[in-house]
C-alpha positions, 0 to 999 in steps of 0.5 A: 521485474519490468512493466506490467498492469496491476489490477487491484481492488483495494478497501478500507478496514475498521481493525484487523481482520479475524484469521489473519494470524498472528506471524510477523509481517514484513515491514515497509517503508515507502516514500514519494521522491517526485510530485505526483503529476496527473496520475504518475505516481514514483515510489521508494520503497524498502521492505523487510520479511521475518528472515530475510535481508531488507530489499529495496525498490523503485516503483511507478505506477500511471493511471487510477482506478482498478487498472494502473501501469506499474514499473518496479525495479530492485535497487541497491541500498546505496542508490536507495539512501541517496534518494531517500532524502527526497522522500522527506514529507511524503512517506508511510510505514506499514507492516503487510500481512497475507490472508490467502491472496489479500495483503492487508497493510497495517499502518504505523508510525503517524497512520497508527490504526489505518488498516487497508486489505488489497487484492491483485487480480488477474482481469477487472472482473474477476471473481474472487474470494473475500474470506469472512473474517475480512468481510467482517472489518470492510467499512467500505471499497476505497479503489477509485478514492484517490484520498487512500492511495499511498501518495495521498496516506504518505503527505498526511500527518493526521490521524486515521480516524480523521482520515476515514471520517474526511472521506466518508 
């Protein structure tokens, strides 16, 4: 995998999004094994999709915004149960959908009910198509609302309802 630039736009939904169909999505579970420390975010991260074996993956991204260096690495599963330990109080699960090019996260577990639509760009100014039925659910763009990345979400033990009206 190796390092790249993500550009990513990201938004808050009311609910799930019309058309997104009702197949399983994969499961994730993510966690943070160091502080964050300015904008450096470390992430553990196991993923599950309909029909294939659990993957698992270390991940850093530095930066904020729309555009952040991202370095990911596939681990073994042991070396991903050592770590995880030192997850503990900074983690999230959430099942990821895709409708076209969007991933849209439905949270669970403590977040139940957070719903967030992202989508990887090729340029920060790029055009790109939002089909109506999530148009329908943005409440609002959370890109630059350091309060919805996923480190932020992973330390929280409240409810999302709480979340949207604290960042409102």
């Amino acid at each position: 995998m190796g390092e790249k630039i993500e550009i990513e736009r990201r938004f808050l939904l009311s609910g799930r999004p019309e058309g997104l169909g009702d197949e399983p999505g994969a499961d994730i579970t993510q966690g943070y094994a160091e502080a964050y420390l300015g904008n450096y975010t470390a992430r553990l991260r196991s993923m599950l999709r309909p029909g294939e074996t659990t993957t698992y993956w270390a991940n850093n991204k530095t930066g904020s915004g729309i555009a952040r260096l991202e370095k990911e690495e596939p681990l073994a599963q042991a070396t991903f149960e050592l770590f995880w330990p030192l997850t503990k109080g900074r983690r999230l699960e959430k099942i990821r959908r895709l409708l076209g090019r969007w991933e849209i996260d439905q949270f669970t577990g403590k977040l139940d009910g957070l719903w967030l639509a992202e989508i990887e760009l090729a340029s920060a100014d790029e055009d790109f198509y939002m089909p109506e039925g999530l148009r329908d659910v943005i409440i609002r763009e959370v890109t630059d609302e350091p309060a919805f990345n996923n480190y932020a979400l992973s330390k929280l033990d409240a409810s999302p309802s709480v979340v949207v009206q604290e960042s409102s």
